[in-house]
N, C-alpha and C positions, 0 to 999 in steps of 0.2 A: 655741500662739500662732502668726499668721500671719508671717510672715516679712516683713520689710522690703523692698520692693520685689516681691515675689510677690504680694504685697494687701496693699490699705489696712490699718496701725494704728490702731487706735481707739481712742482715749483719751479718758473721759468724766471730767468733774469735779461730782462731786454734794454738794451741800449745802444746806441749807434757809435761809440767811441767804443773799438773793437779792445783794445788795452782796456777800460773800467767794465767791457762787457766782463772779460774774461778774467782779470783781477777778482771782481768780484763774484763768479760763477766759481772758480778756487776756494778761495775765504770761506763761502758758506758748504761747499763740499765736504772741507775738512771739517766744520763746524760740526756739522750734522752728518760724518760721516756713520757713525753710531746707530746710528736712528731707523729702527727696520720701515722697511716701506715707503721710503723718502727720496721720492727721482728729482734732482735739479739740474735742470738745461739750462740752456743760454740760447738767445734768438736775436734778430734783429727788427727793429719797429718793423719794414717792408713785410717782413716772414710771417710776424703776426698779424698783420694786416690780411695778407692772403688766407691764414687759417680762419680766422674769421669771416671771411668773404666766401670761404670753399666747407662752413659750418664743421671744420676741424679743432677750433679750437678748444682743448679739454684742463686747463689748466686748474688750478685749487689756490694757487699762490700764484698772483703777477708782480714782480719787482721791475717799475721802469722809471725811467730817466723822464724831467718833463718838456726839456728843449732836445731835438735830434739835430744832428747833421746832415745838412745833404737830403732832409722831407721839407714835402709840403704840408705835414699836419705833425702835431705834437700829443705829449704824453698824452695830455686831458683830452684830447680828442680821442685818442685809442681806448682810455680807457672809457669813454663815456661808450664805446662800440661795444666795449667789452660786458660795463653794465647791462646793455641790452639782452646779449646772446648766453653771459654765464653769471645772472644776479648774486650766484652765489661765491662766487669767484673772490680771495681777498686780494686788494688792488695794495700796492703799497709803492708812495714815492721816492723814489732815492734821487736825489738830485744837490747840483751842486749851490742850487740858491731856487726859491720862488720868485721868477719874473712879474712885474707887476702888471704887464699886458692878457695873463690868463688866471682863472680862478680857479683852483682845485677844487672846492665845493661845490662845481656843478655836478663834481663827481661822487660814485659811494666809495668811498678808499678808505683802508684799513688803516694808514699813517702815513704822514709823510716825513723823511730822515736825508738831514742834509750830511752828504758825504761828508770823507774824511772825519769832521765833527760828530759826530753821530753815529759811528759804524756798530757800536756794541748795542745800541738799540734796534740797527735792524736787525741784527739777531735774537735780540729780544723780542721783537714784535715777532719774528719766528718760532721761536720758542715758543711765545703763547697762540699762535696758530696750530699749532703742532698739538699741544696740550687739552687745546680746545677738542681738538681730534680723537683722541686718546679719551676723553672722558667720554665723549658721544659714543664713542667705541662700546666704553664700559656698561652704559644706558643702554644699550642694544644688543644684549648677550643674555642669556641666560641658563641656568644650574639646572642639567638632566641628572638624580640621582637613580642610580637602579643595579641592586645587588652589589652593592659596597665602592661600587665604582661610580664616580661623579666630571659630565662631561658639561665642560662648557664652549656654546657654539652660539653662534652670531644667530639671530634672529631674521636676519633679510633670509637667512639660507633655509627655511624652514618654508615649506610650502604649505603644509598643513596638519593639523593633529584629529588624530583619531581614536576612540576610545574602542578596542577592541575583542575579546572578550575577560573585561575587567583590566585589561594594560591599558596606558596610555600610549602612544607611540606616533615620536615625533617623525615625518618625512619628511627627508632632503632630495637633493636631486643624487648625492652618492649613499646614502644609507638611512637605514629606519632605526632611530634612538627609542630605548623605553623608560617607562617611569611610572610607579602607581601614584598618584593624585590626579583628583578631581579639574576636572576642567573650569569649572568657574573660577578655583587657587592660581592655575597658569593664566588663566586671559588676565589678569590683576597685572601678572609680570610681563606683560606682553605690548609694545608699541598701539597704536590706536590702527593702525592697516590689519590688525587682526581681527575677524570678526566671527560669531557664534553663527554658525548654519542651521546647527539640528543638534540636539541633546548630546550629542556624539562627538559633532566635529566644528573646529575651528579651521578656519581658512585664512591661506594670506593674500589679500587683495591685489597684490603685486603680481598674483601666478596668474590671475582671473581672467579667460581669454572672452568668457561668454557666459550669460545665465540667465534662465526662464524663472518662473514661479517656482519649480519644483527642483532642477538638476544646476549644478555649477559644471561647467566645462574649463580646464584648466590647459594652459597652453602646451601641455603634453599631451592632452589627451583624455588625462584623469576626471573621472567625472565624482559626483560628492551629491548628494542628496539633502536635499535643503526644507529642514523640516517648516510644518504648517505655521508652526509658533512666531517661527525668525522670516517668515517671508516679507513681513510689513518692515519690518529695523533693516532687513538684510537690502530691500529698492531704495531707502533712504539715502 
């Protein structure tokens, strides 16, 4: 899942009774109107059916119903599609009762909240998706200080660091940040896709288009030289 503030949450609300789709696609609008980086749509079983079938669907948050109107398949089966295509997807049930002809737990779902009854827990089960978000957020940031001014920037956005004569200086795709400390202090602060090239530089595995024994080719172009030390850790 995307992280809060690194990219839009997306949070769809499906259900085939167009009045509970859209009552509640409302409700949680206002809810979470607040909340930077938080898109809530509304769709219907058919529509997500198709984005899944046309490898469109991007959702973070699925909120559906587990009987539809007018299909030939039900929640658990959407969502069992869903499992497949976006594991990390949280699935959450809102429904008016569990039928006893289907079994939610062949599914991986987030909760399931029977309407009416329940409506402040699915906000709450949102709430703590959201949050979840928010802290993974925090985990994947890190503190550039340099010359009295201290810049915090997300980690995916870092392609790679280099030490260069005596600066460190971090590269993004819009700008190069600097900082005196050692490289070994930042790789500590740094997710596990970051890895030590050469006494110099660190690399982020996410940019890595290509690499031999000796050079990193980076999907821009950028090439990175890849000392003799790290060549065994770095094929690993």
């Amino acid at each position: 899942m995307r992280p809060v503030g690194m990219a839009e949450m997306k949070i769809c609300v499906c259900d085939s009774d167009i009045i509970t789709r859209v009552k509640t696609y409302n409700t949680l609008k206002a809810k979470f109107a607040d909340v930077k980086d938080v898109l809530i749509v509304c769709s219907t079983p058919y529509d997500i059916l198709f984005d899944i079938e046309d490898e469109k669907f991007d959702y973070d948050v699925f909120i559906t119903d587990i009987i539809f109107i007018d299909t030939r398949f039900t929640g658990v089966e959407l969502v069992k599609k869903i499992n497949g295509v976006a594991p990390l997807c949280k699935c959450i049930y809102y429904t008016d009762q569990v039928p006893g002809n289907v079994d939610i737990y062949e599914t991986k779902h987030f909760n399931c909240v029977i309407k009416g009854i329940q409506d402040s827990r699915l906000e709450k089960c949102i709430t703590e998706i959201i949050n979840e978000a928010v802290e993974a957020r925090k985990n994947n940031t890190i503190k550039i200080k340099f010359d009295r001014s201290v810049n915090i920037i997300e980690c995916s956005k870092i392609r790679f660091i280099r030490i260069e004569n005596r600066v460190t200086k971090f590269y993004t795709d819009k700008e190069v940040l600097y900082e005196y400390k050692p490289l070994s202090q930042i790789q500590e602060e740094l997710p596990d896709n970051f890895i030590r090239c050469h006494n110099a530089i660190i690399v982020n595995r996410n940019y890595i288009k290509k690499f031999n024994r000796s050079v990193i080719t980076l999907d821009d172009g950028e090439k990175l030289k890849i000392g003799r030390r790290y060549v065994s850790s770095f094929e690993e």
